[in-house]
MDAnalysis code that builds the backbone (N, CA, C; Angstrom):
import MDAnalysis as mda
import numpy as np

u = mda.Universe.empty(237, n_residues=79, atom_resindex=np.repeat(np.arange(79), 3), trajectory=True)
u.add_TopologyAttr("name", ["N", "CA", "C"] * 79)
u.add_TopologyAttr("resid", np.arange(1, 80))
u.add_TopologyAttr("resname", ["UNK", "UNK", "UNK", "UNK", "UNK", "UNK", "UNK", "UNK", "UNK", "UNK", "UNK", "UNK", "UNK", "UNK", "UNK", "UNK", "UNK", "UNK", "UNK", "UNK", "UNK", "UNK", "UNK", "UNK", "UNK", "UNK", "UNK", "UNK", "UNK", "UNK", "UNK", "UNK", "UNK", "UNK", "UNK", "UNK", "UNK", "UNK", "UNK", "UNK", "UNK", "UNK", "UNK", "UNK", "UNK", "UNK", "UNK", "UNK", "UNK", "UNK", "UNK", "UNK", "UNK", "UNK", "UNK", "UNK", "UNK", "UNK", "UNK", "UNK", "UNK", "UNK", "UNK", "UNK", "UNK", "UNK", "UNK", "UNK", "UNK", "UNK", "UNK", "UNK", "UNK", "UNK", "UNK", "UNK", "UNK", "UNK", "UNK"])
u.atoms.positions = np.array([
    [24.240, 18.899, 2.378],
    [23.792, 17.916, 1.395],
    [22.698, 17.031, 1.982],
    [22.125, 16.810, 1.002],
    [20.641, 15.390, 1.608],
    [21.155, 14.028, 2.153],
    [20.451, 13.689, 3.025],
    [21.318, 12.674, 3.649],
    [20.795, 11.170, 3.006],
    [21.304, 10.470, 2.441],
    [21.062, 9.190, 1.679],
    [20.352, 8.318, 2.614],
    [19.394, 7.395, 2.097],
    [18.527, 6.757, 2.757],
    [18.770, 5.423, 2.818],
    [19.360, 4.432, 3.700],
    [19.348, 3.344, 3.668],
    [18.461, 2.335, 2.844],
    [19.206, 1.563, 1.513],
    [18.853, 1.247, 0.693],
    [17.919, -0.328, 1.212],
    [16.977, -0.829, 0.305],
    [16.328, -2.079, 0.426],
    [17.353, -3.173, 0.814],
    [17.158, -4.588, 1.608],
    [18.107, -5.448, 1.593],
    [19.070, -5.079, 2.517],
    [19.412, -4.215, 3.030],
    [20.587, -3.414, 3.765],
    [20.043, -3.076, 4.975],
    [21.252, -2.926, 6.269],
    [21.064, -1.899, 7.285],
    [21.920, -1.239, 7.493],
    [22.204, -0.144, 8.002],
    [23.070, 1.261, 8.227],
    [23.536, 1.676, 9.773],
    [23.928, 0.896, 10.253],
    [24.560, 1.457, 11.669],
    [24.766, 3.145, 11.693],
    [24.188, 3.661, 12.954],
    [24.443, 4.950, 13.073],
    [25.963, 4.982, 12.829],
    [26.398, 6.192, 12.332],
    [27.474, 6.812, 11.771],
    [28.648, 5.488, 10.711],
    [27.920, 4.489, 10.455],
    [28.334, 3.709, 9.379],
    [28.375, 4.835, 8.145],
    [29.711, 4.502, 6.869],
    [29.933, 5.314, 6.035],
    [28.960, 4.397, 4.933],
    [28.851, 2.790, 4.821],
    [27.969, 2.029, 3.862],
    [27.599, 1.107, 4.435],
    [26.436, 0.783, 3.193],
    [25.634, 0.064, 3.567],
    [25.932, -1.268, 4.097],
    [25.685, -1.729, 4.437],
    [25.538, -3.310, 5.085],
    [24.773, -3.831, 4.799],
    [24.990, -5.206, 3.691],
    [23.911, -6.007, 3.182],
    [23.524, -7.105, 4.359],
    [22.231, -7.289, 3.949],
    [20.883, -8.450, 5.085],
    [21.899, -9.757, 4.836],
    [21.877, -10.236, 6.136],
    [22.349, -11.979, 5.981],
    [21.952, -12.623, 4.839],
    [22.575, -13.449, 3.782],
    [22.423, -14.405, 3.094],
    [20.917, -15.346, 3.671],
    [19.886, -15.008, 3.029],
    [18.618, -15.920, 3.396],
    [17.849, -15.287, 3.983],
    [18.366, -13.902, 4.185],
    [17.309, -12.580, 4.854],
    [17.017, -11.377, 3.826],
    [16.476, -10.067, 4.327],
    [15.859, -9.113, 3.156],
    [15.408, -8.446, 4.546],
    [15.075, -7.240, 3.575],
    [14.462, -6.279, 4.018],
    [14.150, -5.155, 2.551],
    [12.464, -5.211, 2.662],
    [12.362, -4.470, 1.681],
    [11.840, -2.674, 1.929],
    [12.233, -2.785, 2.776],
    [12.290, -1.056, 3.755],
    [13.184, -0.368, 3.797],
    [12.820, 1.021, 3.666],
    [14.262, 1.959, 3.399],
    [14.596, 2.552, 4.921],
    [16.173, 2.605, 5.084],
    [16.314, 3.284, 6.201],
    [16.277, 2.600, 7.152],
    [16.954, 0.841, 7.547],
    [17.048, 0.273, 8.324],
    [18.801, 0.465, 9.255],
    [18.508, 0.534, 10.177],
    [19.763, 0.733, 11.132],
    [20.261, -0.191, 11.670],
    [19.540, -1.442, 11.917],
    [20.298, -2.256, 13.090],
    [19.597, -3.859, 11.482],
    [20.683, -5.138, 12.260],
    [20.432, -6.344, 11.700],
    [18.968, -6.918, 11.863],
    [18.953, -6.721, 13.101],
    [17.314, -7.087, 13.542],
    [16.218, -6.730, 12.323],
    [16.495, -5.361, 11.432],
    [15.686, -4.828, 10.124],
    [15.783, -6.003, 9.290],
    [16.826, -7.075, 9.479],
    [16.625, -8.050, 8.272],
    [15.675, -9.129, 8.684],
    [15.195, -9.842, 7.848],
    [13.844, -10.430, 8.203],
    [13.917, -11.632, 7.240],
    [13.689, -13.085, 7.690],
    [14.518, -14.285, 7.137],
    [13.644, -14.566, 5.961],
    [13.683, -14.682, 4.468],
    [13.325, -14.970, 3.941],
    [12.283, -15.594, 3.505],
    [11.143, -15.404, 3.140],
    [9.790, -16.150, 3.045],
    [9.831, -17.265, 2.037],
    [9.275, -18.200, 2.173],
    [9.058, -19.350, 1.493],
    [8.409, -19.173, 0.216],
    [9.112, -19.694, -1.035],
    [9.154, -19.343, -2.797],
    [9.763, -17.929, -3.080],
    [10.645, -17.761, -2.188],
    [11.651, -16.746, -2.438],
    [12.711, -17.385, -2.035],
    [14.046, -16.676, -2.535],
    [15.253, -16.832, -2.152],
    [16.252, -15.305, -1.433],
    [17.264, -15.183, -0.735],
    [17.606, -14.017, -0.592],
    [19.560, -14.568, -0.512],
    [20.024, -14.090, -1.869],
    [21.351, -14.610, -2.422],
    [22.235, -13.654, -1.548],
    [23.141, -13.599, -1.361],
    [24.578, -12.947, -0.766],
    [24.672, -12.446, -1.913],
    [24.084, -10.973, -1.994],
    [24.552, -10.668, -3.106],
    [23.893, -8.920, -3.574],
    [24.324, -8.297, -4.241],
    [24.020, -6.819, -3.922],
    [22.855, -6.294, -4.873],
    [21.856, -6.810, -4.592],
    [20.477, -7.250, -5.821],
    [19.062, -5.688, -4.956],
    [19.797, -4.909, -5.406],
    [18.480, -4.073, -5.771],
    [17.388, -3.464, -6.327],
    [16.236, -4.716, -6.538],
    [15.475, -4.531, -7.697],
    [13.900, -4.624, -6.657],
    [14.212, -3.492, -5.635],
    [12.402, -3.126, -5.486],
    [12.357, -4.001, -4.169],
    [13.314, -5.072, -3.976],
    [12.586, -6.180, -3.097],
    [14.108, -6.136, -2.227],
    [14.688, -5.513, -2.362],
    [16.267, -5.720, -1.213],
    [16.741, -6.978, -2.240],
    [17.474, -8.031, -1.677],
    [18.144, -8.588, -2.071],
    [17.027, -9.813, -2.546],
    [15.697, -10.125, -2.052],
    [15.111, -11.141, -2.712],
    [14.439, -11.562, -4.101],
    [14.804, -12.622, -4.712],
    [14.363, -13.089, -5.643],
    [13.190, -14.159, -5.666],
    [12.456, -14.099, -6.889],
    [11.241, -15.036, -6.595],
    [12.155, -16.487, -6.983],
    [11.746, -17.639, -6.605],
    [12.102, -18.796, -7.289],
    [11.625, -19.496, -8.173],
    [12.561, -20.105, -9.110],
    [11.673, -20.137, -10.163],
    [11.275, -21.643, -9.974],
    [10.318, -21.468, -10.587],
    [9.113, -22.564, -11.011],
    [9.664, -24.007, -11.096],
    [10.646, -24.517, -11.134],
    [11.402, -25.922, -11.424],
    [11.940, -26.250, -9.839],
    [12.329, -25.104, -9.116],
    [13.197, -25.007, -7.871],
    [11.922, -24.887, -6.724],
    [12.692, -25.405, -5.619],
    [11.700, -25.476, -4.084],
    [12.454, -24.837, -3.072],
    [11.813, -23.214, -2.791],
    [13.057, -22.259, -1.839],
    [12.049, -22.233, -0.389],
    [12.449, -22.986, 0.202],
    [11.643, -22.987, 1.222],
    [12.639, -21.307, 2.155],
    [11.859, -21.250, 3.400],
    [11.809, -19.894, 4.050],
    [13.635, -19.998, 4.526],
    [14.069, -18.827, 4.132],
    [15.574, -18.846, 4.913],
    [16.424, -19.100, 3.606],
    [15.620, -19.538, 2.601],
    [16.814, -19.875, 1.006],
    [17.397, -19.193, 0.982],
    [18.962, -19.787, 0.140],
    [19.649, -18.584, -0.141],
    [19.458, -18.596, -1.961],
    [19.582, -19.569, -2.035],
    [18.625, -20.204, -3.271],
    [17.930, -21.108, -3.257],
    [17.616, -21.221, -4.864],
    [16.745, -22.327, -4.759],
    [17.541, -23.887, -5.379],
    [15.935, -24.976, -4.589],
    [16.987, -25.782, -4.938],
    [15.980, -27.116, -5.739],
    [16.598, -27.855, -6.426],
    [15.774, -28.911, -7.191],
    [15.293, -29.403, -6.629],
    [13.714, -30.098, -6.832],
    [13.332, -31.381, -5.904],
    [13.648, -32.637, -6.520],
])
């Protein structure tokens, strides 16, 4: 069988059976990451939620327009 590719947001320890989501406030939008070090802390007007969000970007979301997500958010937050 084809071997599944470590999904966005996630890393995959050799012979891990699943995925492993990026620290709360980290991402990774690269497929096929193995070790934690692949997660990469969140950029500033993004957020990266604890949470299993695969839409293109791993786990990060943009912030919205009312909110101030400085780098490392896990959300965003009012000023």
């Amino acid at each position: 069988p084809p071997t599944k590719q470590c999904p966005q947001g996630h890393y995959c320890p050799v012979g891990s059976i699943d995925p492993i989501r990026c620290p709360p406030g980290s991402s990774s939008s690269s497929l096929g990451n193995q070790a934690i070090s692949s997660c990469e802390q969140c950029e500033a007007g993004y957020y990266c939620p604890d949470a299993d969000a695969i839409n293109g970007l791993g786990n990060k979301e943009s912030c919205n327009e009312r909110y101030y997500c400085p780098a490392g958010s896990i959300s965003g937050t009012e000023p």
